[in-house]
Each structure stands twice: as structure tokens, then as C-alpha cells.
DOSE-547357 format. One record per residue (C-alpha): residue number from 1; z, y, x. Coordinates in steps of 0.2 Angstrom, whole numbers, plus 5000, padded with zeros to 4 digits. Example, Ala and Ser with C-alpha at 12.3 -4.5 7.8 and 13.67 -1.06 7.14 Angstrom:
BEGIN
1_5039_4978_5062;
2_5036_4995_5068;
***
This chain:
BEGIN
1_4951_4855_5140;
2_4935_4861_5131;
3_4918_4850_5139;
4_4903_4861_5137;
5_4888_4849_5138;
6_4868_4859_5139;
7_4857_4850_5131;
8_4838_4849_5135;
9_4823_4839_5133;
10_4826_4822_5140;
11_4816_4805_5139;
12_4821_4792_5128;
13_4830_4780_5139;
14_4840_4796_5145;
15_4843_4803_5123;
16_4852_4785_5119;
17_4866_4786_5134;
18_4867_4803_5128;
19_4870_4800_5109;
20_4881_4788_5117;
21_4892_4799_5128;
22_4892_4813_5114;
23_4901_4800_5100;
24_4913_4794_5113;
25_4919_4813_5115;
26_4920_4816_5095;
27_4930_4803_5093;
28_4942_4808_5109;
29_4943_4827_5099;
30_4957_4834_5096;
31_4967_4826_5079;
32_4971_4838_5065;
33_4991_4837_5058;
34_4991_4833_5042;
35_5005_4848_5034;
36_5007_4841_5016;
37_5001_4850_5000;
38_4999_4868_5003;
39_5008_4881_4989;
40_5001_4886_4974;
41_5006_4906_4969;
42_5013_4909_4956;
43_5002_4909_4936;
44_5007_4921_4924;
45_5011_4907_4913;
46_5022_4899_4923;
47_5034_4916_4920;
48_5045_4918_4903;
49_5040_4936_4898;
50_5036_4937_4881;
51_5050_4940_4874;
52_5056_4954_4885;
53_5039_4961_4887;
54_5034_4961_4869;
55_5019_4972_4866;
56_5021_4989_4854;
57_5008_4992_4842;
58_4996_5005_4848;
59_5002_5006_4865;
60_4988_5007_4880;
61_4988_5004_4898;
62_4992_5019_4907;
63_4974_5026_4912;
64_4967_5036_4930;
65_4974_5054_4930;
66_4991_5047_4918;
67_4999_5064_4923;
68_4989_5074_4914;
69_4999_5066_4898;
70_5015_5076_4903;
71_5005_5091_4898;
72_5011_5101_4913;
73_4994_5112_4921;
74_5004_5112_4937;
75_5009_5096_4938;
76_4990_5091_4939;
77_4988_5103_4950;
78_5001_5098_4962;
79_4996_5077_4960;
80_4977_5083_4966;
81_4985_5093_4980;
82_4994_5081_4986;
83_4981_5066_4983;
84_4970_5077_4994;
85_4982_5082_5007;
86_4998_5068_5012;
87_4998_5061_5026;
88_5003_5046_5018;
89_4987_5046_5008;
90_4978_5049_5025;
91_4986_5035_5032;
92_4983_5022_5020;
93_4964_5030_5021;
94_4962_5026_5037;
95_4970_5008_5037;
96_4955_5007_5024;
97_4944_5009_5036;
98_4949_5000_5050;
99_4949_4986_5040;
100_4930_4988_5034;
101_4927_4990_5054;
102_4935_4973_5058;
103_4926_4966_5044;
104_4909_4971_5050;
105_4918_4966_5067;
106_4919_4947_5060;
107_4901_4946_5049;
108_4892_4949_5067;
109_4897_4933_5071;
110_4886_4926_5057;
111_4872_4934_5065;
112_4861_4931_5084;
113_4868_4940_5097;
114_4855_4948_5111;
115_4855_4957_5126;
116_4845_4966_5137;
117_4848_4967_5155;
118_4843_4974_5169;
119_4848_4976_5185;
120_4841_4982_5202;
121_4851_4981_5222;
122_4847_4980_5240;
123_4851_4965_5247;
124_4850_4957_5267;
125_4849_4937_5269;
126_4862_4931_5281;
127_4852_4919_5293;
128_4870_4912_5300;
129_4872_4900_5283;
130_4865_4884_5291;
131_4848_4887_5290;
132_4837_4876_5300;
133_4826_4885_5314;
134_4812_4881_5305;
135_4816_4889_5287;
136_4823_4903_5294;
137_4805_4911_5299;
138_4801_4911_5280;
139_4817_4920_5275;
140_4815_4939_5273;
141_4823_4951_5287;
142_4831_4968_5284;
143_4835_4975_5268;
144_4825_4971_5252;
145_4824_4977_5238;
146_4826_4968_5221;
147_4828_4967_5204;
148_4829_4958_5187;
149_4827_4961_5169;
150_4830_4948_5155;
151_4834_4945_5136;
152_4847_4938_5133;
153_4849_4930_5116;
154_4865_4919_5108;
155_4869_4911_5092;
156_4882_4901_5087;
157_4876_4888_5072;
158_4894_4888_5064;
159_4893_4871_5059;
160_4909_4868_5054;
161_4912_4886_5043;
162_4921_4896_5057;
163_4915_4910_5059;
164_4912_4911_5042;
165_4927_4909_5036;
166_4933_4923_5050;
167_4923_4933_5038;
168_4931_4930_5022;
169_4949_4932_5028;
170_4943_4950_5034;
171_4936_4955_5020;
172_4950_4949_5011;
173_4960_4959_5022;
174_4948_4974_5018;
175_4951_4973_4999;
176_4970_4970_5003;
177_4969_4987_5013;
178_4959_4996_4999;
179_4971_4990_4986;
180_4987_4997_4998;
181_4978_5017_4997;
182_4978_5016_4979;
183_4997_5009_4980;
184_4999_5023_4993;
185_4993_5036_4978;
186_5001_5027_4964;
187_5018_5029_4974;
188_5013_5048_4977;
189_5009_5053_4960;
190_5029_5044_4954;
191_5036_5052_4966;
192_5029_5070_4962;
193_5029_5069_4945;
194_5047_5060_4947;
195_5055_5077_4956;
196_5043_5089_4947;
197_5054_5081_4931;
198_5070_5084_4940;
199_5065_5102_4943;
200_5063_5102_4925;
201_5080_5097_4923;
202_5087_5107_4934;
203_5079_5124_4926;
204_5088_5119_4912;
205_5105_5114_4919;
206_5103_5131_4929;
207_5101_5140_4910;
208_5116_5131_4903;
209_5124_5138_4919;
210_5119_5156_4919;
211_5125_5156_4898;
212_5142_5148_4906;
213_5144_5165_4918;
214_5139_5176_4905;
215_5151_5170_4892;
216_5167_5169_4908;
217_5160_5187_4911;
218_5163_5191_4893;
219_5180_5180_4890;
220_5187_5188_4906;
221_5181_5208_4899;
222_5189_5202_4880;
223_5207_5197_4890;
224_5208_5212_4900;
225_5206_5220_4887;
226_5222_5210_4875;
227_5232_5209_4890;
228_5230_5227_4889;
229_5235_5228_4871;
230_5248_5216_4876;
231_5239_5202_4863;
232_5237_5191_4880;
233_5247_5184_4893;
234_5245_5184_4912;
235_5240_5165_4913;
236_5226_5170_4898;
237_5219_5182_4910;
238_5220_5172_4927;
239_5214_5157_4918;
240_5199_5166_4914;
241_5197_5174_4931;
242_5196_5156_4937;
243_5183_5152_4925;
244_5173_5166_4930;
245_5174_5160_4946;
246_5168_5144_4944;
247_5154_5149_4932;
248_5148_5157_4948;
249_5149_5145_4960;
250_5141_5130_4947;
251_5126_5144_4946;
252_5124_5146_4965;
253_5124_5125_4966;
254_5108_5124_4954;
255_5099_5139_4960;
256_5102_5130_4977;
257_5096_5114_4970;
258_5079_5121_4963;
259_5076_5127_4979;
260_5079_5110_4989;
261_5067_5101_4972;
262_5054_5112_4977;
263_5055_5112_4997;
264_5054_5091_4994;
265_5038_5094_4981;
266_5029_5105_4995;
267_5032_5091_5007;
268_5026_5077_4996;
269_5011_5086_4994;
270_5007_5090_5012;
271_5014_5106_5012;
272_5026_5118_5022;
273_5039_5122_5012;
274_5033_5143_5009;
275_5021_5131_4995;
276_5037_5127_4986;
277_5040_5145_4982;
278_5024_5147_4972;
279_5030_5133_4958;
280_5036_5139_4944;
281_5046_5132_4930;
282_5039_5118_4923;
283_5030_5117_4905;
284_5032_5097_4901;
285_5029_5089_4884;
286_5045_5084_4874;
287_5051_5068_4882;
288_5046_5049_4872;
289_5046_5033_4877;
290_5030_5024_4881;
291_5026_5005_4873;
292_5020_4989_4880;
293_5002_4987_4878;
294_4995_4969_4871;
295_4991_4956_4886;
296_5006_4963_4898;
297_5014_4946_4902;
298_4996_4939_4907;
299_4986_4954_4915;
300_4998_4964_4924;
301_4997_4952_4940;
302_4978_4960_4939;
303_4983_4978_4936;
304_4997_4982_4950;
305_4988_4985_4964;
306_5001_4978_4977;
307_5001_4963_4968;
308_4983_4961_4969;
309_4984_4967_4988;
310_4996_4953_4992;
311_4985_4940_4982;
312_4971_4945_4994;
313_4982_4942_5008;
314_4985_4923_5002;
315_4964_4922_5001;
316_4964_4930_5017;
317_4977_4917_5025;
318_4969_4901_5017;
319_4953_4910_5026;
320_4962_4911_5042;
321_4967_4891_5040;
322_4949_4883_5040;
323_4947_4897_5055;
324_4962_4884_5064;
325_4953_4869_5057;
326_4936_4873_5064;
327_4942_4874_5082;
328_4948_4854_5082;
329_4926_4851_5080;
330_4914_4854_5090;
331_4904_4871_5091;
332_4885_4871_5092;
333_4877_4885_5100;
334_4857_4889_5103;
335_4855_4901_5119;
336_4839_4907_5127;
337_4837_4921_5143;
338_4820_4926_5147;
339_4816_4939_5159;
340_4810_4945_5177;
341_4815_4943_5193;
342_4811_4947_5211;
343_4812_4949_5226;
344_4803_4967_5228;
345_4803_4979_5215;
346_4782_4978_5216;
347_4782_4961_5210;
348_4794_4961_5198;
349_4782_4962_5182;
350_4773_4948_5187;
351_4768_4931_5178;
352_4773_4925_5195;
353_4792_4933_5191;
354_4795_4926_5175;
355_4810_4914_5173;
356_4821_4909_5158;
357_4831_4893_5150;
358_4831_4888_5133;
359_4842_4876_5125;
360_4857_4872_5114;
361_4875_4869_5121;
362_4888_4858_5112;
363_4906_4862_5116;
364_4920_4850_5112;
365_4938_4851_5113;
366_4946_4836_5119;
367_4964_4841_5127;
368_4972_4858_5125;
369_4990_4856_5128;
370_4995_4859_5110;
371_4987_4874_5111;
372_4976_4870_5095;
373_4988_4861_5086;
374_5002_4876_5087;
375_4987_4887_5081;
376_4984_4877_5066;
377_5002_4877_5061;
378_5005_4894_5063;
379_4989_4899_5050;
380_4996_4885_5039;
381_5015_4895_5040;
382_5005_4912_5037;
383_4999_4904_5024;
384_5015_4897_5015;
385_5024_4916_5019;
386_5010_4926_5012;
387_5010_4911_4995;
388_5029_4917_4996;
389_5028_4935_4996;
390_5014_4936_4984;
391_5029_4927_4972;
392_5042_4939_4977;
393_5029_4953_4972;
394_5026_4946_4956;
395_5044_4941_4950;
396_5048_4960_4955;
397_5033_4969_4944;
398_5042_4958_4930;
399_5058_4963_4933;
400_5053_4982_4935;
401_5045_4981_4921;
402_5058_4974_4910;
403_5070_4986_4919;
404_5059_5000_4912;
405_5058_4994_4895;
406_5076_4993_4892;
407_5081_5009_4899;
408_5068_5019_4891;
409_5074_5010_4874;
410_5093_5015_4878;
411_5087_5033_4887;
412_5080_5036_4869;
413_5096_5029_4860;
414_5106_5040_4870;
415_5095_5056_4868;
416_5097_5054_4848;
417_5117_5053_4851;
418_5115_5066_4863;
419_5104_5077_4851;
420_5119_5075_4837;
421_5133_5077_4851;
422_5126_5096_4853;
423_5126_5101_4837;
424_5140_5095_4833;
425_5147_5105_4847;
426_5140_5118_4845;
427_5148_5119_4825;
428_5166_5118_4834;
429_5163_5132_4848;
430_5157_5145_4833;
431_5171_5140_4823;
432_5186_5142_4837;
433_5176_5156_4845;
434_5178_5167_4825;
435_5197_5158_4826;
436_5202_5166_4843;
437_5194_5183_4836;
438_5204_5182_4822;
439_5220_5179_4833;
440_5221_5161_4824;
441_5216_5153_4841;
442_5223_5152_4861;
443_5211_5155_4874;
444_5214_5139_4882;
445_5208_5130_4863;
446_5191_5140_4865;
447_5190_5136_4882;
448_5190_5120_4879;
449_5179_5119_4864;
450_5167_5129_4877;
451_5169_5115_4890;
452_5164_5102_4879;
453_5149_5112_4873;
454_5142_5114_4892;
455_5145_5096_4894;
456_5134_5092_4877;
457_5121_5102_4887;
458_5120_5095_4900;
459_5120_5079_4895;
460_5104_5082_4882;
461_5096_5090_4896;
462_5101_5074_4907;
463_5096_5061_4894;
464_5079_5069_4891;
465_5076_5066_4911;
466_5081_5050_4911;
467_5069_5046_4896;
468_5054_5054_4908;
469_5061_5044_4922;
470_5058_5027_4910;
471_5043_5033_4907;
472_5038_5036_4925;
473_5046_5020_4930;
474_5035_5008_4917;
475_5020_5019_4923;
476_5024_5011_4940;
477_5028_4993_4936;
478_5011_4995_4924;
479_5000_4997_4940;
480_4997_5015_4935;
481_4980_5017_4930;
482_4971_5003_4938;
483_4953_5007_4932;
484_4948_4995_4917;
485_4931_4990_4929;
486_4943_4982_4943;
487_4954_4976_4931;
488_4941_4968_4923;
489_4934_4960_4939;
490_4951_4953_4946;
491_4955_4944_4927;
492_4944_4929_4933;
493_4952_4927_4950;
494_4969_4928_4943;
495_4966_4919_4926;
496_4950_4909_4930;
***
């Protein structure tokens, strides 16, 4: 039960009963339960990290536009494209902006509230309501017309920090909701540059395959031509017919593969899939690993932007609990409606016509059923989920980050044995290859030779993807170019 009580002026042996009545309900409000000590998120120096996220000399935070250090014109190209046109871009755009509407939506509550009215009817008085005979004479007959127009004005004191509070939990939520669009492009450009690097890797696995069908093509024309001059048996020249035709079918798989890289490209950026057909190879920079700039295990809580979303959605909880507390106290609210009204629209801008009330009104909530209470626990649980997910979030951006630091350090271990593992392949397929044309070597010795060549091959070109994909990886879990302004901004809120 909520009691409304106007309030106007009144003498003073009517102010003290008053003053009286109105203490007697305050202390009848509704109590507030007490929940205990509300969670604290997590501080970067409560997390062990220094030893796994050691900084490397010379190494910066990965700035706006970090693609553009892959050196690839069209891989820019493609980033903007899509930047400009997903629909997942456009999404989180527009989630931006419903947000900055509810925002304004909660600051008007801060503000007086008027109205102007106006209305105007024909109307007939009933003369059967009980009327006495004598009254009835003054009463009008027929229909009449009328009408009325009034300002209406209302503000709400918010005594007790409501509505302001309203107001901080949206525009937390609005900053939450801006920090999700640039996690929405952060995801974007990964994920374009992360299949534009596969592509890379499958132009060169599609080379290694093509060099495979032209050497089965010339190993099968070499063995017709010794089974011929009987220096080859049947099994040399089936066995190589069967290598021929598997050097086709690898060749078909990759070009199918390019093909299905670049249909998922054209739909990352927004596109129908005829825009795959107009990327071409890639031109990327020689794969490295990328370091660990100084400060990582205290400012990349500031630098993520999902992090700092969720952080917002904390703020925008503990908003959303003084909301819950404000209802167990009274609300204080001013209200005036001045105006004209008539009966007959000739009269109705009269001096005679005016009418209007002024006063304040003082509601206070006294019995609600549990209503208020169940409402204050719930904003409390909001509260200790969003304290809970903000954690997760952060423990996760120190694993990912960890994760990314070790595998790019064993991706460039492995690309330096791959490196060697090629050459030294290659040395042994020229050396059998001048054995078999000397007759000093089977076929099935130089096919296998050959085999393990392909495999060196791949596995280089393999090993410098999975060096990029580090690379991309850490460029994720690093916030990927957070702007140093915000980052800047946010170092007090996490660290002040």
C-alpha cells in the first residue's frame, strides 16, 4: 500500500497533527533487508601475471588500424569494407543508440514535467440525479457546449537519489553498449584478417600441390618410358599412375578450399559471395611474433573493451541498487495545473474561467506485499552476477593472453625447425632424384623422398600460419587498438 497525502497550506493547529501523522507513517515504511557486504571485482593486483606476462623490450600496444602492419593493401581494404558494411557492425551500432535513447529516456526524470491540455465536448446535465426542484431551475437544458485548457506541470524532488541514480545505471549501460560496437569491430577485423591469413596459407598449400602434379605427371611420362625400355616394372608404372592421381585430386581439394575462404571473407564483410571472386592472392609480410608491451598485467583490464563493457555493467548494477533502495522512502513531488474552464466556449478565456491547484504531494509506501522487498533483492543479485561475470571476463583476457604468448613463442620454435626440416629435404629429394636417373635408385625410394619433401612444405607453410594466428590472437586478448585517449580515461576507474 502506497498513501499519497497532498499537502497545502494549513493553520497551525492543523501543521502540528500533521507533522505528527506524517512521522508516524515514516516510521511504519517499509524496512530495508540488510544482504551483507556486497562483492568487490576483481584488482589487477590481486591476479599473478607477471611472470607469464613479462613485458619484451620495445614492444607497443597494438594501435587503431593494427592491420595495416600485415602489409597487405587488400587486406585493409577488405577490414574497411567490412567495418562499413556487417551487419553485425550495424547491429551493435544500433544497440549503441538505443541505449543513448534510454539514457535521455531516464535524465528527463531529473527534469519538470508539463503539459498542455486542452479539450472541448458537448455535454447535456441529467436533471433525474436527485436534484432538488429548486436547484433544478439553475441547471442548464439542452446540449452545451464546453471546454477547458490547462498547464499541467510535475516535478519529482528525488530526495532520496532515485531518479538519479536511474540515470547513472543508464548511461552506464550506454558506455557498456558503446564499448560492445567496438568489441563487435575488434571481433570483425580477427576474424577477417584470421581467414584472409588461411587464404594465404592455402595459395601456398595449393603451389606445393600443383609442383606435386607436375612432378607425378613427369615421374609417370619417365616410367612409361623405362617400362618401355623394359628398365621398369609394371608395379613402377601403376604405382605412379596412382600418384598421379592423387596429385589431382589433392589439387582439386585446395582450389576448392580457396574458393570456400573467399565465399566466408565476402560474407564477413557484408557481401554476396560474386565479392569473393575479385580477392586475389594475398601479399602478407613474413610472419613474426609480436611482444608484450610494459604495464600488461595492470592496464589491460583498461584496454579490452569487453572488459571494460562488463565493468560498466557492474557500475550500472550498483546504480540499479539505490534505484531499489529509493522506493522503501518516501517521494516528494511539486505539482501545479493552471488553466481555463467553461461551460460555453464564449466564456471560456475569462478571469471568471480560471481555475488551478498548487501543492506538493508526499507518497509513502507502507505495505507492498514483498513487492519492494523481492525488488531490492533481485538488483542486489544482478549486482553480485554482473561482479561475477566481470571476474570471468578478466580471468579469461589473462588466460587468452598467456595462451597467445606461448604459442606464438613455440609457433616461432617450430617455424625455425620447420625452416631447417625443408632444406634438409630438399638436399635428399635432389640427391635420390640424380640416384634414380642414374639407375642407382627404385622409384618407390624417390617417391618417398618426394613425399617427405611435400610434407616439409606444408608444414613451413602451416607453421608460418600458425605464427600469424598467434599474432592475431594476442592482438585480440590485447583489446586491439583501444585508442590511448580511452585508455587513458578508464586507468583511473580501474586503478584509481
Amino acid at each position: 500500500m502506497t498513501l499519497t497525502l497532498p499537502i497545502f497550506r494549513s493553520s497551525a493547529l492543523l501543521q502540528r497533527p500533521c507533522i505528527a501523522f506524517a512521522t508516524l507513517l515514516l516510521a511504519g515504511c517499509a524496512s530495508i533487508p540488510q544482504l551483507g557486504p556486497k562483492p568487490v571485482p576483481l584488482a589487477p593486483a590481486q591476479i599473478a601475471a607477471e611472470r607469464s606476462l613479462a613485458p619484451t623490450a620495445d614492444a607497443v600496444w597494438p594501435g587503431e588500424g593494427w592491420w595495416s602492419g600485415y602489409g597487405d593493401p587488400q587486406l585493409d581494404a577488405l577490414i574497411e569494407e567490412g567495418l562499413r558494411q556487417s551487419p553485425d557492425v550495424a547491429a551493435a551500432d544500433a544497440r549503441f543508440r538505443r541505449a543513448g535513447a534510454l539514457a535521455r529516456q531516464s535524465g528527463a526524470a531529473l527534469l519538470p514535467r508539463v503539459d498542455v491540455k486542452g479539450q472541448v465536448q458537448e455535454q447535456k446535465q441529467s436533471l433525474n440525479l436527485g436534484y432538488p426542484p429548486a436547484f433544478q431551475a439553475f441547471l442548464p437544458r439542452g446540449w452545451n457546449d464546453g471546454g477547458q485548457i490547462a498547464v499541467d506541470l510535475g516535478f519529482d524532488l528525488d530526495v532520496w537519489g532515485r531518479n538519479r541514480a536511474g540515470l547513472a545505471a543508464a548511461t552506464s549501460e550506454q558506455r557498456a553498449a558503446a564499448l560492445d560496437a567496438r568489441q563487435a569491430r575488434l571481433m570483425l577485423a580477427v576474424a577477417i584478417t584470421s581467414a584472409y591469413v588461411d587464404l594465404d596459407r592455402l595459395h601456398a598449400e595449393r603451389d606445393i600441390r600443383a609442383r606435386q602434379l607436375a612432378s607425378a605427371e613427369q615421374s609417370q611420362q619417365l616410367l612409361a618410358q623405362r617400362r618401355a625400355n623394359g628398365l621398369e616394372t609394371r608395379g613402377g608404372v601403376a604405382t605412379s599412375v596412382a600418384q598421379l592421381s592423387s596429385s589431382r585430386a589433392a589439387l582439386n581439394q585446395a582450389e576448392e578450399a580457396i574458393a570456400l575462404r573467399r565465399n566466408q571473407i565476402a560474407a564477413l564483410i557484408g557481401a554476396g559471395p560474386d565479392r569473393g571472386l575479385a580477392i586475389s592472392r594475398p601479399t602478407l609480410a613474413p610472419a613474426a611474433a609480436r611482444g608484450l608491451p610494459e604495464g600488461v598485467t595492470t592496464d589491460l583490464v583498461g584496454r579490452r573493451p569487453d572488459i571494460v563493457a562488463a565493468r560498466e555493467r557492474v557500475e550500472a548494477a550498483g546504480s540499479r541498487i539505490k534505484v531499489a533502495r529509493a522506493d522503501f522512502f518516501p517521494a516528494i513531488r511539486l505539482s501545479a495545473l493552471l488553466g481555463y474552464q467553461s461551460l460555453g466556449l464564449e466564456q471560456l478565456v475569462n478571469k471568471n474561467s480560471q481555475f488551478g491547484q498548487v501543492g506538493p504531494a508526499v507518497s509513502l509506501p507502507i505495505f507492498h506485499g514483498g513487492e519492494l522487498r523481492g525488488r531490492y533483492r533481485s538488483a542486489r543479485a544482478d549486482y553480485d552476477a554482473a561482479v561475477a561475470n566481470y571476474d570471468s571476463i578478466v580471468l579469461a583476457a589473462y588466460r587468452e593472453t598467456a595462451d597467445a604468448v606461448t604459442t606464438a613463442r613455440m609457433a616461432a620454435q617450430r617455424l625455425a625447425e620447420a625452416q631447417a626440416g625443408l632444406a634438409a629435404s630438399q638436399d635428399a629429394f635432389d640427391v635420390v632424384t640424380a640416384r634414380y636417373k642414374g639407375g642407382l635408385a627404385t622409384y618407390l625410394e624417390a617417391l618417398q623422398v618426394e613425399d617427405r619433401l611435400l610434407q616439409a612444405r606444408l608444414m613451413l607453410s602451416a607453421n608460418q600460419t600458425a605464427l600469424r594466428n598467434s599474432d592475431l590472437a594476442l592482438i585480440r586478448a590485447l583489446g586491439g587498438g583501444t585508442p590511448s585517449a580511452q585508455a587513458a580515461n578508464l586507468k583511473d576507474m580501474f586503478h584509481g
